[in-house]
N, C-alpha and C positions, 0 to 999 in steps of 0.2 A: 504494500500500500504506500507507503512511507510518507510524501512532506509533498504538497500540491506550491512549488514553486515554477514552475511549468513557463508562464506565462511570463516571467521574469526572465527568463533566461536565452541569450545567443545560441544556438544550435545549428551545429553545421551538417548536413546530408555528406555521406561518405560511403565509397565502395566495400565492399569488403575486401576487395584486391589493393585497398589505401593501407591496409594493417599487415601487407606481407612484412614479415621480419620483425614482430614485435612478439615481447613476451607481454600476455593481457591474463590478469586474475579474474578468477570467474565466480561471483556474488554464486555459490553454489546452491542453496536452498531457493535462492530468487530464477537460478535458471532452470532447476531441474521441477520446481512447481508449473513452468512455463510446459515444459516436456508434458507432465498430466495433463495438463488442463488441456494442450494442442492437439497431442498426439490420441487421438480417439475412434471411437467406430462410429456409422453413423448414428448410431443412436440416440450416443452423448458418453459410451461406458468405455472406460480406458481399455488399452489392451492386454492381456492377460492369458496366460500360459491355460495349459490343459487340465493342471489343479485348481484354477482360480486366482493364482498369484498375478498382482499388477504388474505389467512389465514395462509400459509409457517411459518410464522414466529411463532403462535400461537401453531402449529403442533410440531414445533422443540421446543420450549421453555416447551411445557405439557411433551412431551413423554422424551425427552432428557434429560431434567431435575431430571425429577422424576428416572430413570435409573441414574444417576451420585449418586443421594439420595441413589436409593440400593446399590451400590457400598460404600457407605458408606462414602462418599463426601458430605461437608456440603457448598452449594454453595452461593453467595453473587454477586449481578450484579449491577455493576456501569453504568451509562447512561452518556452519554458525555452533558456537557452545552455548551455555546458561544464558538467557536473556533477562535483559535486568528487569526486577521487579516493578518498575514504571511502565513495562511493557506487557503486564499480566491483563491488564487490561482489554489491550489491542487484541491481543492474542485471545482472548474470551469472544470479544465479538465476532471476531472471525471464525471461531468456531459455532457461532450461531449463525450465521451467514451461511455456513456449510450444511448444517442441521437444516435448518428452513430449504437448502438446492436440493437436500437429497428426497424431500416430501416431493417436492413440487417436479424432480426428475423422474422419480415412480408416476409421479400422476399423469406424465405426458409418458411414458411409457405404453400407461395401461389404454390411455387412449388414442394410441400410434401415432400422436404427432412427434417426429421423429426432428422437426425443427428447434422447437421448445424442449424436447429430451436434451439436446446435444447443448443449446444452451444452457439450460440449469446443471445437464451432468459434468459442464467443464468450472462450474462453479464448487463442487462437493471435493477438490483436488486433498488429497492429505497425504502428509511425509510420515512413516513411519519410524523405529529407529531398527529395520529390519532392511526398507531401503536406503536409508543412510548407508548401513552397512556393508551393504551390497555394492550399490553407487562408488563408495572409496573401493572395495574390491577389484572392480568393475577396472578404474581409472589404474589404478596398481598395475592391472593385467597388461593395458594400453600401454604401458610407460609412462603415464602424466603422473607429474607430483599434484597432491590435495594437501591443503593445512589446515589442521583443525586449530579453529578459535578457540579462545576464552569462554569470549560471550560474543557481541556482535561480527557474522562475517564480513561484513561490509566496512568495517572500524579495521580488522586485520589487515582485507585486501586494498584498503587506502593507504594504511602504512606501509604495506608491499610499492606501493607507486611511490610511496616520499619518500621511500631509503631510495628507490632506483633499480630495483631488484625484477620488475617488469614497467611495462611504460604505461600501461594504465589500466582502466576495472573495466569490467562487462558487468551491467547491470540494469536494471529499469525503474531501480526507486533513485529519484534525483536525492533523498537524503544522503546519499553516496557522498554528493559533495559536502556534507556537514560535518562529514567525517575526515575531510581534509581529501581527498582522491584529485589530483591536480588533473587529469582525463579521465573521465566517464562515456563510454562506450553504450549507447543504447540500441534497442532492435536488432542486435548481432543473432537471436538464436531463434529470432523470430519474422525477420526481414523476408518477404518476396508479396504476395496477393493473399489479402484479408478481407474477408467477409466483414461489412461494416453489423453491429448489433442490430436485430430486428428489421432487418433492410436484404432488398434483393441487390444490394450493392456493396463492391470491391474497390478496394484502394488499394496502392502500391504503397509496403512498409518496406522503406529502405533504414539501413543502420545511419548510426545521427553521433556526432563530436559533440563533447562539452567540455569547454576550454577552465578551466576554475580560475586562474588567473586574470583571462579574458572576462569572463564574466564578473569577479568582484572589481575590476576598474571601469567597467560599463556600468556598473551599480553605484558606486563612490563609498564600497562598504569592505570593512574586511569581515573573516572568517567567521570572527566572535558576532560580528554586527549580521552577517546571514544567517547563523545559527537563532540568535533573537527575531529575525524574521519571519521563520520558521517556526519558531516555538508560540508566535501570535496567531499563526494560523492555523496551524496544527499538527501532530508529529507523531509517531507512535509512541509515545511516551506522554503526551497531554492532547487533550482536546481544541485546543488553541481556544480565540477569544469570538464567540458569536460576532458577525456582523464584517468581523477584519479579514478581507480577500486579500492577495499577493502585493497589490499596489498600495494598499492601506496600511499596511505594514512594512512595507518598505516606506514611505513616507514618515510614519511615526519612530520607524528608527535612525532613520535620519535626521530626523527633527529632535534625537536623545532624549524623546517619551516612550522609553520603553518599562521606566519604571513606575510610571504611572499605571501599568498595567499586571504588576508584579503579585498584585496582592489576589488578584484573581486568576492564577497559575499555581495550581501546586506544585512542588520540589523544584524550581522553577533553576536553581544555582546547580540542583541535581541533575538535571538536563540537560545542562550547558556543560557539565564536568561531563556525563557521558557519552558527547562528541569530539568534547576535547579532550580528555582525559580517558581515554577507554583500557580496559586491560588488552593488553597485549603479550602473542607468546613467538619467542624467538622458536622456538623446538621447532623447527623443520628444514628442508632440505627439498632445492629446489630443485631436483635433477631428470631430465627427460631421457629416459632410455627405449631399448627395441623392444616391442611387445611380446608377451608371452601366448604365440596360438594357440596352445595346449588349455592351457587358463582361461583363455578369450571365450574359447566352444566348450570347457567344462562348463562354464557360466550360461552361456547365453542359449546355448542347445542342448546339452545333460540337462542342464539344470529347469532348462525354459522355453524349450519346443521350439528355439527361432529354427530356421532353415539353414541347414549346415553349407550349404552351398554360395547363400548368399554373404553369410556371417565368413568366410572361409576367403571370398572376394572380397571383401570388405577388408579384412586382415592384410591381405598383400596391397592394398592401396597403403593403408598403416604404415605397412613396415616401407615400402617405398617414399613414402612423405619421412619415415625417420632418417632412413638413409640419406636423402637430399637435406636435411636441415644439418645433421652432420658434418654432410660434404659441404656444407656451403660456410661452417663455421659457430659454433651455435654464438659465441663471442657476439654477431652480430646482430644478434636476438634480444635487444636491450633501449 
């Protein structure tokens, strides 16, 4: 969900052949939720093995993946840990958002509108810590490093960008940049012909730059003054302030009334410490190696009914996108 600063902000339209030879961390939980909700039948019901096991997520992290690889994209996925208790909140509601799609995804079921199924069943999307699990297995198999966070992944894979360690985030919540992410990378996993909601009409989603430097001197505001921005309007961590849209609160933070607003925010300093201050963990190890096939089809065919033949094709694409990132240096992947 994250922080509706949208409107506010410079956004550049970008190929995906614009990000050959970058290392980009990948908001994990924020792409692989993107995997369930997209990757569907037509019904609305994800895809799923021959026991009933969801597999959406498995499907988008093999194929998607490996296609950013030939692109020439050297990918790194951060997993979110504990989420701070400011966000128990957010996290409730959206499990009722989920509860109320999945009534309403049975109910267009039983009455075969298969339009209305597919949109409420990509709204009941859930992470288990079964595909967690798996998911890191999954990318092991691949060669890709994962980092598991603290707490926010999005707070970890922004301090991946401000050491320099890759050159910037994959994600679709702008709170990204709250987090300090000096490049935000959006519609990377989701870019080509969308179906607009409730319309017999398609747009072209291309992936989109977001410059964080560019954008706090086209604003007149630095980090701390965008984070109070955001915090007026609203953030997973508070409900922001009735009435203040994106331009009202850029204007009140500018005009240094933002603490006339203070008293109607709760943890309001807590907030502000965790975007700026977030736990962080050094414990990982950024290293892209050759894939294990053996691993790759215990997982996705032993274990998951995909198709040995396509999964098998797909592998040697893999190992050829490692071999070429190799041969070209990975030194230059920064």
């Amino acid at each position: 969900m994250g922080v509706n600063i949208r409107d506010l902000l410079t956004r550049h339209e970008i190929e995906i052949s614009d990000l050959q030879g970058r290392k980009l961390a990948f908001d994990a939980f924020n792409i692989i939720f993107q995997f369930l909700s997209t990757i569907r039948q037509r019904d609305g019901t994800p895809l799923m093995d021959s026991r009933g096991n969801v597999t959406s997520h498995l499907s988008g992290l093999f194929y998607r993946t490996t296609n950013f690889l030939l692109e020439g994209i050297q990918p790194v996925f951060v997993f979110d840990g504990k989420p701070p208790q400011e966000k128990y909140e957010t996290v409730e509601r959206r499990e009722q958002v989920r509860t109320s799609a999945r009534v309403k995804h049975k109910e267009a079921l039983e009455k075969g509108d298969h339009r209305e199924a597919m949109r409420y069943g990509q709204q009941t999307s859930y992470l288990t810590t079964a595909m967690i699990m798996e998911s890191k297995e999954l990318l092991s198999a691949m060669g890709i490093p994962w980092v598991q966070a603290i707490s926010e992944g999005e707070a970890q894979a922004a301090y991946l960008c401000r050491k320099g360690l890759v050159w910037g985030m994959v994600s679709q919540d702008y709170d990204s940049l709250l987090f300090g992410t000096p490049i935000l990378i959006r519609n990377l996993t989701i870019s080509g012909r969308r179906k607009l909601p409730k319309q017999q009409k398609y747009v072209e989603i291309k992936p989109e730059l977001i410059d964080l430097t560019e954008n706090l001197n086209k604003l007149g505001v630095d980090i701390k003054s965008l984070i109070k921005i955001a915090i007026l309007i609203g953030t997973d961590y508070n409900a922001g302030i009735k009435g203040i849209g994106p331009k009202t609160a850029l204007k009140v933070v500018r005009e240094g009334r933002f603490d006339e607003y203070r008293e109607h925010i709760k943890n309001v300093d807590k907030i502000i410490s965790i975007f700026q201050n977030p736990p962080i963990t050094t414990d990982y190890s950024l290293e892209w190696t050759q894939p294990d096939k053996k691993k790759i089809l215990s997982i996705m065919c032993d274990r998951h009914d995909f198709a040995k033949e396509r999964i098998e094709s797909q592998v040697k694409k893999l190992t050829q996108a490692k071999k070429k990132a190799t041969q070209s240096g990975l030194k230059q992947f920064i």
